[in-house]
Backbone as a printed PyTorch tensor [residue, N CA C, xyz], in Angstrom:
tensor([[[ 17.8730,  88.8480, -35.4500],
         [ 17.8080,  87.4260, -35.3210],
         [ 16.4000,  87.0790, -34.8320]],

        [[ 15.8440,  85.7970, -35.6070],
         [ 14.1140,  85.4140, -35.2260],
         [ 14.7140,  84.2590, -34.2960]],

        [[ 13.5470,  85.0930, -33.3210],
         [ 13.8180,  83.7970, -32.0650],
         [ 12.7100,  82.5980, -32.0100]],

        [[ 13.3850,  81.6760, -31.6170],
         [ 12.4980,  80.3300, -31.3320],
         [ 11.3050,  80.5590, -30.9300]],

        [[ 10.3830,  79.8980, -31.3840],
         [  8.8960,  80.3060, -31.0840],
         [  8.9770,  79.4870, -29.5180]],

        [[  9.9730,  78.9040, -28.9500],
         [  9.8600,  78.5020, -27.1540],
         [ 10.1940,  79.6710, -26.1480]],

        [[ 10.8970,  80.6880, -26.8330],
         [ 12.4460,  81.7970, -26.7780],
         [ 11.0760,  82.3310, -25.6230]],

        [[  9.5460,  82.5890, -25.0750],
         [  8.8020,  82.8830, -24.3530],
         [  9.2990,  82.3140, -22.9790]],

        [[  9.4680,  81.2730, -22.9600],
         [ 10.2160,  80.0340, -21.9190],
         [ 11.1480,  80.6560, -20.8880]],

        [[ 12.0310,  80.8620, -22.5130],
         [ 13.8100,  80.7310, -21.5290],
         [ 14.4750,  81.2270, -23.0560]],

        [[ 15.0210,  82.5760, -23.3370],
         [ 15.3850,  83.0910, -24.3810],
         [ 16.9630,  82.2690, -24.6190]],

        [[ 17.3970,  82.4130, -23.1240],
         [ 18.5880,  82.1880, -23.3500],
         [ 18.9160,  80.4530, -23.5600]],

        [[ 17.9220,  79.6580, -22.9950],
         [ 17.7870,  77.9770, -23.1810],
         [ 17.1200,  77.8900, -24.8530]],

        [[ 16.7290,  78.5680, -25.3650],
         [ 15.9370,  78.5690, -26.4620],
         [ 16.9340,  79.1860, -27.6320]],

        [[ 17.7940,  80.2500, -27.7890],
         [ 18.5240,  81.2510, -28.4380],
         [ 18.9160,  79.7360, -30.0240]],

        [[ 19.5560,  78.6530, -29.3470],
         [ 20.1800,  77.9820, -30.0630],
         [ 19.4100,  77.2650, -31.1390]],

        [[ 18.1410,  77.5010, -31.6490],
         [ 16.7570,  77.3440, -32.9490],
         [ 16.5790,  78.8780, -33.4540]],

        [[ 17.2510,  79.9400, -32.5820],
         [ 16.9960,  81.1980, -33.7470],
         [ 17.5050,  81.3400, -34.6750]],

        [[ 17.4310,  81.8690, -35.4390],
         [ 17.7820,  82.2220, -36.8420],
         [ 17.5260,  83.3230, -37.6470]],

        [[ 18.4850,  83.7320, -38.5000],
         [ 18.4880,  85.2220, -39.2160],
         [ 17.5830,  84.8230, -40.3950]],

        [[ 17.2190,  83.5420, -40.9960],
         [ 16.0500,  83.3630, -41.6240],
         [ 14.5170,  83.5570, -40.5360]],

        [[ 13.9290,  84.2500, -41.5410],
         [ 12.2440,  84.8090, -40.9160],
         [ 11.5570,  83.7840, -41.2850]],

        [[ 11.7740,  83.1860, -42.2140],
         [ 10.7140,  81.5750, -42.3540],
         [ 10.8200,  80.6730, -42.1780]],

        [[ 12.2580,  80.2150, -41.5210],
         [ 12.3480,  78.7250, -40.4550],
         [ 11.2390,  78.6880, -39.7890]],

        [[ 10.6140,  76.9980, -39.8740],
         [  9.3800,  76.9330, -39.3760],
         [  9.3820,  77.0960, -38.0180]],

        [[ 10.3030,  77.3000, -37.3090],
         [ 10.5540,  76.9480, -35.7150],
         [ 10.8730,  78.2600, -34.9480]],

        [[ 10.5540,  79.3020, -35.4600],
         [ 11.1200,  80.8580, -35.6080],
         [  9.9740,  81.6070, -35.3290]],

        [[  9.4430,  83.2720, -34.1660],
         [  8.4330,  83.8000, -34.7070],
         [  9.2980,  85.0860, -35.9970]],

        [[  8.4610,  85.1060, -36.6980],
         [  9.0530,  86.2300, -37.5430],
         [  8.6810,  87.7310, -36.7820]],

        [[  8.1190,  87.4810, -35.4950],
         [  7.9160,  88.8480, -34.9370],
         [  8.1700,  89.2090, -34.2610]],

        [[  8.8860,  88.1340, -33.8930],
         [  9.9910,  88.2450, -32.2730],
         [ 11.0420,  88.2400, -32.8570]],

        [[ 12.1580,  89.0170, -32.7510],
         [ 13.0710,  89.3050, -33.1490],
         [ 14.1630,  90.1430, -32.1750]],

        [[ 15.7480,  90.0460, -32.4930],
         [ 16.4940,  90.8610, -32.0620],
         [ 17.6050,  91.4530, -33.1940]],

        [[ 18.1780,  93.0530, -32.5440],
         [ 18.7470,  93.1720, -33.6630],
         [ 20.0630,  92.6400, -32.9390]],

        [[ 21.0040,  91.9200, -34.0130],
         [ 22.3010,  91.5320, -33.2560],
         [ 23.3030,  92.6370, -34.6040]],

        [[ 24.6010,  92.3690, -34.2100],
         [ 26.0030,  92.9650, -34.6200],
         [ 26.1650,  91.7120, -35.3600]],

        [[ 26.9100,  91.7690, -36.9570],
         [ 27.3920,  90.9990, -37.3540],
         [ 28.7850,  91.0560, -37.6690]],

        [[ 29.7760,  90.1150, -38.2340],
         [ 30.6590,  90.2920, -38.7520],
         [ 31.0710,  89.8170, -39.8050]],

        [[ 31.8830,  89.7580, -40.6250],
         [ 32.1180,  89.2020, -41.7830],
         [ 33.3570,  88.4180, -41.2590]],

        [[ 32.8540,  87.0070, -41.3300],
         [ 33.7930,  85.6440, -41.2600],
         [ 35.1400,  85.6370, -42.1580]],

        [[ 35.0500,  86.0810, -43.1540],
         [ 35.9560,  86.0350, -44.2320],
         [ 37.1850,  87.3620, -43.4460]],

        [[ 36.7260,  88.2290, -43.1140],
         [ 37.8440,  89.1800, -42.7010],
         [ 38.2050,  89.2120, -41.6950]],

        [[ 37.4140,  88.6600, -40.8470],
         [ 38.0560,  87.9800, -39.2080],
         [ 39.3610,  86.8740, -39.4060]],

        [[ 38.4970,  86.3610, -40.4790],
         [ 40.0140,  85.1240, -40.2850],
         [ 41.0940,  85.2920, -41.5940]],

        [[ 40.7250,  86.2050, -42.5770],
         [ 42.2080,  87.0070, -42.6800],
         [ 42.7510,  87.9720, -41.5580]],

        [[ 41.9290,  88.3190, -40.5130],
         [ 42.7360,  89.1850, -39.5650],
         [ 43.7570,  88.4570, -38.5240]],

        [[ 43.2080,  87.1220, -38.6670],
         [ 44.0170,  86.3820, -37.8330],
         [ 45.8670,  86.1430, -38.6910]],

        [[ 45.6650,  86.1160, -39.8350],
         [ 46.8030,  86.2250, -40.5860],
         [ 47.3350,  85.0080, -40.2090]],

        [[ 46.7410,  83.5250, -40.0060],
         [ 47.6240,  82.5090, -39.7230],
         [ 46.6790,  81.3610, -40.5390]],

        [[ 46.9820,  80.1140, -40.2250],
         [ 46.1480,  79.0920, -41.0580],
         [ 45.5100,  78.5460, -39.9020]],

        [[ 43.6910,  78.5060, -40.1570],
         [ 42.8470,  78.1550, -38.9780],
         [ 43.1350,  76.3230, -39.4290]],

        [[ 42.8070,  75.5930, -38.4180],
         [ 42.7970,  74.1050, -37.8170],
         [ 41.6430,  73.5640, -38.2650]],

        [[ 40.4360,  74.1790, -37.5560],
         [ 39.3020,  73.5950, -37.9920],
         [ 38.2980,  74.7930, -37.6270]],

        [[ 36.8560,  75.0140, -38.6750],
         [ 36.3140,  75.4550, -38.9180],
         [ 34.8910,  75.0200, -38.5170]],

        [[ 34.0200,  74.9850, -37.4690],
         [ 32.6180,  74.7060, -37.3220],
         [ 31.8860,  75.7130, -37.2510]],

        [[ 31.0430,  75.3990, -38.5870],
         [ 29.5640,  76.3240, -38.7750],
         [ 28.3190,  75.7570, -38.6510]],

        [[ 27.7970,  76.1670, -37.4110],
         [ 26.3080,  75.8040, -37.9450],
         [ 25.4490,  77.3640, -36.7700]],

        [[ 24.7800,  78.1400, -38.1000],
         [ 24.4540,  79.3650, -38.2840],
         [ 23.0790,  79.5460, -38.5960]],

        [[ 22.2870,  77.9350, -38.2170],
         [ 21.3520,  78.2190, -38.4310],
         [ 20.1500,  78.4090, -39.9680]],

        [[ 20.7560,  78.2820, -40.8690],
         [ 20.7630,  78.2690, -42.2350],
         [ 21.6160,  79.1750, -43.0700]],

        [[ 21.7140,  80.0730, -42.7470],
         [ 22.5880,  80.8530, -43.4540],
         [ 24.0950,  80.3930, -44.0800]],

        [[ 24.3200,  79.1350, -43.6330],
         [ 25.7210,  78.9850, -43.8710],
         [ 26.0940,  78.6920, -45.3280]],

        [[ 25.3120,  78.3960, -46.6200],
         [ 25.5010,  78.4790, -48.0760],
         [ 26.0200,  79.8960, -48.2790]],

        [[ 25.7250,  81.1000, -48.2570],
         [ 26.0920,  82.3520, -48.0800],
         [ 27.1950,  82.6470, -47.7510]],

        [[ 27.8260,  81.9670, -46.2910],
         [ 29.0750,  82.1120, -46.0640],
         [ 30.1790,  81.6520, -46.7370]],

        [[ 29.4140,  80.0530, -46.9170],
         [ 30.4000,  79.2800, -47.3880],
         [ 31.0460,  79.8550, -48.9150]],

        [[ 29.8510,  80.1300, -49.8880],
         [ 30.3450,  80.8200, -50.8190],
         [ 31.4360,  81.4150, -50.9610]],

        [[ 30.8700,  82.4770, -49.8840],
         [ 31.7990,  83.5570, -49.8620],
         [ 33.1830,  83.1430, -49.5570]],

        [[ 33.6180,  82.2710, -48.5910],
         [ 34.7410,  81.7900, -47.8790],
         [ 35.7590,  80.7230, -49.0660]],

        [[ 34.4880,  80.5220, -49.9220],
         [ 35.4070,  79.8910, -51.3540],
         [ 35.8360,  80.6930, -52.6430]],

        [[ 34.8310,  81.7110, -52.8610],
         [ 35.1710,  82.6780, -53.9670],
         [ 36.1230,  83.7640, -53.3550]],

        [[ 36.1960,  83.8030, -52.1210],
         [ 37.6530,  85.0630, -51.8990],
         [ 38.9020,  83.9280, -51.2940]],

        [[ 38.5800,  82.4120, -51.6660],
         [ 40.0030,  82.0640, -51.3580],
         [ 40.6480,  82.0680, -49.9430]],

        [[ 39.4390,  82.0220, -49.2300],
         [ 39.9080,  81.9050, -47.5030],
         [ 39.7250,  80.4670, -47.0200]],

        [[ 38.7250,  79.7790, -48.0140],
         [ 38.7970,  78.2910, -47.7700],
         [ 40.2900,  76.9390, -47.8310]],

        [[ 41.4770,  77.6860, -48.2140],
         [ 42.4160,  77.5000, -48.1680],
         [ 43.2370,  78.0000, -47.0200]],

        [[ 42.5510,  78.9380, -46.0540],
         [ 43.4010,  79.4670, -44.7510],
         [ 42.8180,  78.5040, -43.7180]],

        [[ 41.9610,  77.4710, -44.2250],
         [ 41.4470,  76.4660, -43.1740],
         [ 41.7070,  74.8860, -43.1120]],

        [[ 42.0980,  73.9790, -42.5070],
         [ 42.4950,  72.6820, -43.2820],
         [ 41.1290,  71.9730, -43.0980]],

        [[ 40.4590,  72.1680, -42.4060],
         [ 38.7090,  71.0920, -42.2310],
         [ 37.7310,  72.5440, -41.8800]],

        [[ 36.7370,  72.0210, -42.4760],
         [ 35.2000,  73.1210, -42.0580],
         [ 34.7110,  71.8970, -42.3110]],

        [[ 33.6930,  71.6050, -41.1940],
         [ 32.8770,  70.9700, -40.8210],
         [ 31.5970,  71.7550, -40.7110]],

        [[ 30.4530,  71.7590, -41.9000],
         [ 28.8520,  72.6370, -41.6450],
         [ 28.1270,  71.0020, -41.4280]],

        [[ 27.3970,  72.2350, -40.3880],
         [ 25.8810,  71.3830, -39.7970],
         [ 25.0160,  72.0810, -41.1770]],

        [[ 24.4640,  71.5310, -42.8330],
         [ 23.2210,  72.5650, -43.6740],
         [ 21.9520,  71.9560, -42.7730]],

        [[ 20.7960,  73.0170, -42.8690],
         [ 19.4250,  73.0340, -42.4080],
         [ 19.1920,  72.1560, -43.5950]],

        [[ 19.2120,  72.0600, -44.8590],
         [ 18.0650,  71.5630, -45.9590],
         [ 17.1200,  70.3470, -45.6270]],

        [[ 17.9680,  69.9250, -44.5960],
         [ 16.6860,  68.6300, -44.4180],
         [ 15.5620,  69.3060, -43.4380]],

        [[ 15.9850,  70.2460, -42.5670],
         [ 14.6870,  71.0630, -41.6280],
         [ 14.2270,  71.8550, -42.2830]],

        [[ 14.8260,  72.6680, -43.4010],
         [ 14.2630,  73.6700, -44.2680],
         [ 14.3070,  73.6940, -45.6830]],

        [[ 12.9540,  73.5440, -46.3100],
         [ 12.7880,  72.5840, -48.0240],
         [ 13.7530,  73.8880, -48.4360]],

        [[ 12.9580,  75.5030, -48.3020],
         [ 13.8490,  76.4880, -49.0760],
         [ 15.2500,  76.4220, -49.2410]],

        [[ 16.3740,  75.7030, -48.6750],
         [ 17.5060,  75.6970, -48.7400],
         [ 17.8100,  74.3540, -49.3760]],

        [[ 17.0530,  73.7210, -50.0570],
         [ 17.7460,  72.4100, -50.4730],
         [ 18.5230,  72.6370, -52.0490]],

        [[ 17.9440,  73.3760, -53.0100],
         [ 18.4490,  73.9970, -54.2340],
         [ 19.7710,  74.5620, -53.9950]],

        [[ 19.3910,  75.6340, -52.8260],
         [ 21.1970,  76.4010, -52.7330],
         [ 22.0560,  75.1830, -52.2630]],

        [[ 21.9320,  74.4460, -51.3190],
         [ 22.4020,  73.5600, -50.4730],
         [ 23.1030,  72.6550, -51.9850]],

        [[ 22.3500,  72.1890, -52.5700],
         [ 22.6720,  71.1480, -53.6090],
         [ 23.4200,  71.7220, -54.3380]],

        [[ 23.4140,  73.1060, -55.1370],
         [ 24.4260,  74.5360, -55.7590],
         [ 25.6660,  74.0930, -55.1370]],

        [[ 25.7310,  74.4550, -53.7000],
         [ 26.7150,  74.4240, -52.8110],
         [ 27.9300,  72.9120, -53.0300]],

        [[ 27.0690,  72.0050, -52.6940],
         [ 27.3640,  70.6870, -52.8390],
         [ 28.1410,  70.4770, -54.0830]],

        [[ 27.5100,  70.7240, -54.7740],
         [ 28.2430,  70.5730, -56.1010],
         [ 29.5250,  71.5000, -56.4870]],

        [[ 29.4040,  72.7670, -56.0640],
         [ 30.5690,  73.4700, -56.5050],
         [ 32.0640,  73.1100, -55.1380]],

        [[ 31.7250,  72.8810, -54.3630],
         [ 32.6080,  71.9410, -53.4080],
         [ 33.3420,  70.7530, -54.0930]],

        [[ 31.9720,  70.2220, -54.7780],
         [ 32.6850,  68.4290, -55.8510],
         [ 33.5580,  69.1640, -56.8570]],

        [[ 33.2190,  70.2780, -57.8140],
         [ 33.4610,  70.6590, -58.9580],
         [ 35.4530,  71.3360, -58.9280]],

        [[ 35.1560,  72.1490, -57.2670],
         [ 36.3150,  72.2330, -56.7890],
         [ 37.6490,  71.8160, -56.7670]],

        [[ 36.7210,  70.4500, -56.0180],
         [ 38.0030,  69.7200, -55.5220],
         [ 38.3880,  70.1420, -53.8400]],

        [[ 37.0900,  70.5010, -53.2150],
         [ 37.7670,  71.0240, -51.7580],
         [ 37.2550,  69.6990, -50.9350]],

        [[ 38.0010,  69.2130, -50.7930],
         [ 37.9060,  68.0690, -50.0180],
         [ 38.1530,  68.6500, -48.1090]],

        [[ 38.5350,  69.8290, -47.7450],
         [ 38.6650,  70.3650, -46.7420],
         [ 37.0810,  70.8480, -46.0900]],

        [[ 36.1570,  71.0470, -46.9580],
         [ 34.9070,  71.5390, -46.3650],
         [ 33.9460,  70.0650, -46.3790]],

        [[ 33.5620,  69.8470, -45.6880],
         [ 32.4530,  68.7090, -45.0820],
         [ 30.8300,  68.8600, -44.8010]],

        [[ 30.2120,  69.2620, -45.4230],
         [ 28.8110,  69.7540, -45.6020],
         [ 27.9040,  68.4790, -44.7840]],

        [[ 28.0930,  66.9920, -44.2880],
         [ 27.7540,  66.1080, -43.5620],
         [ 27.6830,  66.1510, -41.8050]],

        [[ 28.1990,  66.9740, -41.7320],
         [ 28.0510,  67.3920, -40.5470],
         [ 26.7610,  67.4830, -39.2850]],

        [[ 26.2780,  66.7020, -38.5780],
         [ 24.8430,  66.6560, -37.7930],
         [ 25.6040,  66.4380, -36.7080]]])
């Protein structure tokens, strides 16, 4: 994870601008930590029940997830996901972001909410 170029400050007051993208403008790409990840999609089939509500905001990465959470059909184990997308802080994500957007309309998942700030 690239930490906030403030993360010098106060890592732990700062942590919440890092990001697993290296070219968020607000990021050093050389300060870094390694973290543990998990895969969202098999956590909440492990829960084996229907989640309530869903908040992501991951910093940019969340087109990736979201994908994923719609092509294996787990976006139906959730009744609302509410994402915070970066594309307005970060130009590189506005194409996937808009991809995203659209296959949500094309759907029909009225359960995921990409408006989220």
């Amino acid at each position: 994870m690239y930490l906030h170029e403030n993360s010098g400050e106060d890592e732990i007051i700062w942590s919440t601008g890092s990001s697993l993208l290296s070219f968020k403008k607000n990021v050093l790409s050389e300060k870094y930590v390694t973290v543990e990840l998990i895969d969202l999609c098999e956590f909440i089939q492990s829960l084996n029940q229907q989640i309530r509500i869903l908040k992501l905001d991951v910093e940019g990465v969340e087109c990736p997830i979201l994908r994923k959470i719609i092509s294996t059909g787990i976006s139906k184990k959730i009744d609302h996901t509410f994402v915070e997308t970066h594309d307005h802080k970060i130009p590189e994500l506005i194409a996937e972001t808009n991809a995203l957007r659209e296959l949500i309309k094309n759907r029909k998942l009225g359960n995921i909410n990409l408006n989220w700030t």
